[in-house]
N, C-alpha and C positions, 0 to 999 in steps of 0.2 A: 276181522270178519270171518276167516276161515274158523276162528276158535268156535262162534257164535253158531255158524252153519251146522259144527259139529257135534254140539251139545242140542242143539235141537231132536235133531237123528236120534241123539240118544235120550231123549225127552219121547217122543213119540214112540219107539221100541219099549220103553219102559211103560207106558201106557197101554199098548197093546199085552205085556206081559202081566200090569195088573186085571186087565178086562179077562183075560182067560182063567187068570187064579180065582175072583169072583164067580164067575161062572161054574166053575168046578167046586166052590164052595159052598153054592145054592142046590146041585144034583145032588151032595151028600145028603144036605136037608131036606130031599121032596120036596124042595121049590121045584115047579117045571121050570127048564130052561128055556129062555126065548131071546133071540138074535136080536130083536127089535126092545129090548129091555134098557131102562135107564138105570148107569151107579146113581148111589145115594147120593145126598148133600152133602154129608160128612164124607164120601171116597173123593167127591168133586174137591173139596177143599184141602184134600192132602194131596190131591194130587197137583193142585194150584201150588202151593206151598210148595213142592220137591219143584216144579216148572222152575219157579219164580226164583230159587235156592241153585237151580244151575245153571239159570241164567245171568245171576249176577256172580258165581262161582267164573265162569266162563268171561264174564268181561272183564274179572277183577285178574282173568288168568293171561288176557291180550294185552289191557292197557298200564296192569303195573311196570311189567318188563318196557315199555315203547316210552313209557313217564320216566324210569329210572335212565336209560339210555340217554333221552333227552337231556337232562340233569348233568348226567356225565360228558356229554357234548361239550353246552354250556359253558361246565367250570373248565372244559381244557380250553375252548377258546376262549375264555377270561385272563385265563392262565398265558395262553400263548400273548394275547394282548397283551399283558402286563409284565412281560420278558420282554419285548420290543426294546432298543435303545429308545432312551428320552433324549432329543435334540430339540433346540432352542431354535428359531426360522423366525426369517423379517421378508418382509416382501422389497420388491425391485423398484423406487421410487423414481418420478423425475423430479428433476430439481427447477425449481422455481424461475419464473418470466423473468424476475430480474437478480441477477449474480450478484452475491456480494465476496469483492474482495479484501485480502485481509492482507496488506502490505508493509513490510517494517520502512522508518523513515527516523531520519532525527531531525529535533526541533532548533529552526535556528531565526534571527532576529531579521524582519523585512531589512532595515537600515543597521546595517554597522558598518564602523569605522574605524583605523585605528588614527591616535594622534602622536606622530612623530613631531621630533624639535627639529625645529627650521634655524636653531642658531645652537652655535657649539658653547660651553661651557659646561656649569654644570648648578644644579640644582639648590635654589636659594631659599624656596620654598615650597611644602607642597600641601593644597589645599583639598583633594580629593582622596580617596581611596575606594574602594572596590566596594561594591554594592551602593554606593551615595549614590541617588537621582539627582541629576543635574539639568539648567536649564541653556540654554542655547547661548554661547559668550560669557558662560561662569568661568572666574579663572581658575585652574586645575593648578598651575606652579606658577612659577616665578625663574628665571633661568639668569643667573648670574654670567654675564658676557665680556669681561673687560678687553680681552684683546680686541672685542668688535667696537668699543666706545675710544680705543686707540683708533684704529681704521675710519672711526667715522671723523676722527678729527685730522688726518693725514688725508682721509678727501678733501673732507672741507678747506686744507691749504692749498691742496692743489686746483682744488677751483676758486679759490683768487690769487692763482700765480695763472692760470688761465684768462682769467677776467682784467689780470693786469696785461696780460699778452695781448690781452683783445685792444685795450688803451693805446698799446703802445704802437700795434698796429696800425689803428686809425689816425694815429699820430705821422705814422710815416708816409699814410696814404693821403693824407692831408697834404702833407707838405709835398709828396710827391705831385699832387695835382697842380699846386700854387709852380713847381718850377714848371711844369709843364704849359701851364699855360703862358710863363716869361717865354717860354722854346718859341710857342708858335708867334706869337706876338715880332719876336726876334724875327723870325724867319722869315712872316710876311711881308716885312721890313725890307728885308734882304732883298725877296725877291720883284719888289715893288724898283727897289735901286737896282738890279738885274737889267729889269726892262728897260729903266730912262737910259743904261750904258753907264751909269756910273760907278757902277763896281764889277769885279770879274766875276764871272759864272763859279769859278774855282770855291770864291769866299763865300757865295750864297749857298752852295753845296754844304760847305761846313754848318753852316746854320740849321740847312733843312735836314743834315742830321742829328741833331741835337734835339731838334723838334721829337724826328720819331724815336729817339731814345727816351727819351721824358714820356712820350707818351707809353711804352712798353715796359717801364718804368714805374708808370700809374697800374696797370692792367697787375704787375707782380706786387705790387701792395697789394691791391685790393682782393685778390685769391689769398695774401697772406692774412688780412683779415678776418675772410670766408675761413681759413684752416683755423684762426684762432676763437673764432666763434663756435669751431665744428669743438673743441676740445673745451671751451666753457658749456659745452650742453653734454659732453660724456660724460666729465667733472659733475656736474649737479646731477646725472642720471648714476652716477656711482655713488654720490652723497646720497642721493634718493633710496636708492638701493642698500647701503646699510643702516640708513634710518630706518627700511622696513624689518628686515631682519632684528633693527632692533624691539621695533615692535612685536616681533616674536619671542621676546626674551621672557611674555604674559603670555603661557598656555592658556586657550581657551576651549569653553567644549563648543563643536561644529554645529550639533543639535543638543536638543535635549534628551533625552536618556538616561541609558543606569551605566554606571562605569564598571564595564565587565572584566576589567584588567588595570593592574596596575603595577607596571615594569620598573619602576627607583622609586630612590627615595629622598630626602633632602642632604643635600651632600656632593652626592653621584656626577661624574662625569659622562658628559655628552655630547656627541659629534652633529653635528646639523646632518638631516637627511637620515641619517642612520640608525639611532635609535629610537625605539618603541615606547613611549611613556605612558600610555595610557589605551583603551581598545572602551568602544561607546555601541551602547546599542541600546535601537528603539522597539519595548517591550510591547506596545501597547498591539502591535500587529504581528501574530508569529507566523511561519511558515517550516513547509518543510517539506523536503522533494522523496517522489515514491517511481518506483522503474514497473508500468504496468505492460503484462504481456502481449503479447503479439496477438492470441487471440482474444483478449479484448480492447486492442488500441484504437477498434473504430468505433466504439460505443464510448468514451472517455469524449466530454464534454467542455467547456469553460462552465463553471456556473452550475455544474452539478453537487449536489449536496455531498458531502462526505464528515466521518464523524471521528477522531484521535482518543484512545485509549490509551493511558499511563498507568504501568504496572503495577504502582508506590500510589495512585488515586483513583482505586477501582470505585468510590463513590461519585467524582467527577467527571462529566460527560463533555467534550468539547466539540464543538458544532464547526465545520469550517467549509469551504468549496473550492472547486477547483477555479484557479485563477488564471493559466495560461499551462500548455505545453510544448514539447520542441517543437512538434509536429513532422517527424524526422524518428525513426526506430535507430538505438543503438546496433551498430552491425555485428556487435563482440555479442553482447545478451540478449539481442532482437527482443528490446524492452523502449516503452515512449516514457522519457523523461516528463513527469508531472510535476508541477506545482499546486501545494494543496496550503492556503491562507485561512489559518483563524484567528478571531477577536481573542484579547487575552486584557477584558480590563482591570481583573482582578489581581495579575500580575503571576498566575499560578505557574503558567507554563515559562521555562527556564531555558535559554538558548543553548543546546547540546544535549536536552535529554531524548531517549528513545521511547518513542511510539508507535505504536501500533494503529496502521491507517484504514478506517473501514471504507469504503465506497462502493456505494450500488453503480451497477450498471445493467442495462436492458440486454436479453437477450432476445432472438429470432428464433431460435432450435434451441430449446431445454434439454439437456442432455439427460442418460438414466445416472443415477447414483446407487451406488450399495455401498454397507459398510464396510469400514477398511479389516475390521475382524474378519469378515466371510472370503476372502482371499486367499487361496491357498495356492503356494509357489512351487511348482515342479519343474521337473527338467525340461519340458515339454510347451512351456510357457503358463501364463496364471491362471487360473481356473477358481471356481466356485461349485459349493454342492446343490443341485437344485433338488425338492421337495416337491414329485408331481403329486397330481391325486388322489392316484394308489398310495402316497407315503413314501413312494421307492424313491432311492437316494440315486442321482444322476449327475457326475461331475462334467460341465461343462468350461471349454475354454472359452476366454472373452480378451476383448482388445480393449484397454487401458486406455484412457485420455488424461487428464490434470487431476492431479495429489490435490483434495482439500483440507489435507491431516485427518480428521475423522471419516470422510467419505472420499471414496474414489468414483473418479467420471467414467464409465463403460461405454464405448464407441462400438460394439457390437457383441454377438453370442448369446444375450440373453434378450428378456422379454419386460415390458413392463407389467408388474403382479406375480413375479413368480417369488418363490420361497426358498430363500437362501438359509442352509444352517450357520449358525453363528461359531467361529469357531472349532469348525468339525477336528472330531480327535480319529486317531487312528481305527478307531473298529469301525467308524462311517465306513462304507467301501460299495463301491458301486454295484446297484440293481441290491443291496439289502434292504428293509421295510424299516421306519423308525415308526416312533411316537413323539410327531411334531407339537410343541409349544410355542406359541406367540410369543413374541419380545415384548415385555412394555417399552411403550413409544418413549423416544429419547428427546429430552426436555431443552438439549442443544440446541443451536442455530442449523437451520438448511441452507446449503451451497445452491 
């Protein structure tokens, strides 16, 4: 505007400088002069013309310089823009109503058993092997016994050297009765001729002992009876007893099952009690125990859904639920022993392999989540970069709560929404400006 003011001034002086030279032009000629006299058309129009010539002279003299300035502005703050660091920012999420954990576990059989020999010898035949489904009372071997088919018949003699003890007993207890009753008979006798005087008291004494010897006489038969009757019923309880044993000499299976073990083989010596012939287990229901933490052992349910991953069948999904737990925290790992049961009709899952145990649980307070990249470990405890509005980089510290592997839990420091750089490298440094880029969203699961 100053340029514009100034070229007017000089528009108007110029115009007064022509108005005089015309004038002066006209006295040469004997034109009268007159003050109240008008220029021509043609002086009007050049002098329109130099107006108009330095008035766009004059704007083209203010606004090219303020245009090129601007321009050079512009491209330094372009310039400045486009030197900024490029950082990569995610924002501070919460993590979802309900938790899912991710718990290692091995898979083991509702029902197993192993089948040890109940009789010593050894191996006469063997009708199973490892992997054969068997059904409940299939015979698995055969157990060759001779020293117990000796024993069974060295019972069997001594219970009828028993059962002849018992005869011979009753034989004595017999005849012990019959004298006893001549005793008393004698005795009454006696003491019948006592009373009339006709015999001395002396001789009826001898009688009336004889009486009660016979009868205490009867009384040691008849417990020798009772002893030899006690020893005819151990006799047949010990014949009983290696008859079963011999019965055991036919391994059977307890249930049905798959025979997951198989410890001899036909030949083999074996001790009763002591060795392992065979280990049975029932496939059709697997299980498999998971140690969940402390803070969530009050949200673990019976009857809660849960789902097993095998590393070797990432196409196979197995479905299972929680079927009981301790109800009692481990005090070493303050972890609640779970039991987690799934169906297995297909037969796929194998008692000892390792899974991976998902189970939701509900929570009350979501906690915040950020990625485990945005982390950064100082002396000073861990911290993250935050991304305010201005762009300016701000390291704050925060307080850690539970490792998800990909996400960690933040208990305090930050905000939910704010913008974490990913990653930050050493030229990040605090109160410097970046140039933030969104993360695309991670196709992962949320803790």
């Amino acid at each position: 505007m100053k340029h514009i003011d100034e070229t007017e001034e000089q528009l108007r002086a110029e115009i007064e400088s022509l108005k005089h030279q015309l004038e002066e032009q006209r006295g040469r000629h004997g034109a009268p002069v007159r003050s109240h006299s008008r220029p021509s058309r043609g002086a009007l129009v050049f002098l329109g013309c130099i107006l108009l010539a330095l008035i766009v002279a004059g704007f083209l003299a203010g606004y090219l310089p303020r245009r090129k300035r601007e321009q050079v502005l512009a491209a330094e703050t372009k310039t400045n823009v486009e030197s900024l660091p490029l950082v990569t920012v995610t924002p501070v999420v919460r993590g979802e109503a309900r938790s899912e954990l991710e718990l290692p576990g091995t898979i083991q059989a509702v029902t197993e058993a192993p089948v040890l020999a109940r009789a010593s010898g050894y191996i006469r035949k063997r009708y199973a092997d490892i992997g054969d489904r068997v059904k409940e009372g299939q015979v698995l071997a055969e157990i060759e016994a001779p020293e117990l088919d000796q024993q069974i018949l060295q019972a069997q003699a001594t219970l009828q050297q028993a059962q002849n003890a018992v005869q011979q007993a009753e034989a004595s207890s017999q005849q012990g009765r019959s004298n006893e009753n001549l005793a008393r008979i004698t005795a009454e006798r006696w003491k019948n001729l006592v009373n009339r005087g006709a015999v001395s008291r002396q001789e009826n004494d001898v009688y009336q002992a004889q009486y009660a010897a016979q009868q205490a006489n009867v009384q040691s038969l008849e417990k020798a009876v009772a002893a030899a009757n006690s020893n005819v019923a151990a006799a047949e309880a010990n014949v009983a007893r290696l008859r079963e044993l011999k019965g055991y000499q036919t391994v059977r299976a307890p249930f049905a099952g798959v025979v997951t073990l198989r410890n001899v083989d036909t030949g083999a010596l074996i001790n009763a009690g002591n060795t392992l012939l065979f280990r049975i287990a029932q496939t059709g229901t697997m299980r498999t125990f998971i140690n969940v933490p402390q803070a969530e052992a009050d949200s673990v349910r019976v009857g809660q859904p849960a789902s097993l991953d095998i590393a070797d069948m990432p196409e196979h999904k197995f479905s299972g639920k929680v079927s009981r737990t301790s109800n009692a925290l481990d005090p070493a790992s303050r972890t609640l022993l779970t039991e987690i049961e799934v169906a297995n009709p297909e037969g796929r899952l194998l008692p000892g392999m390792f899974t991976q145990v998902d189970l939701m649980v509900p929570r009350r307070d979501p906690p915040l989540l950020i990625p485990g990249d945005t982390l950064v470990v100082r002396a000073d405890g861990p911290q993250v970069a935050v991304v305010d509005s201005g762009n300016e980089v701000h390291y704050t510290r925060i307080k850690l709560g539970r490792d998800y592997g990909d996400r960690l839990e933040v208990l305090s420091g930050i905000e939910l929404g704010q913008q974490l750089i990913v990653n930050p490298s050493d030229f990040v440094r605090e109160g410097v400006k970046v140039k933030p880029v969104q993360q695309e969203p991670s196709k992962g699961r949320r803790s």
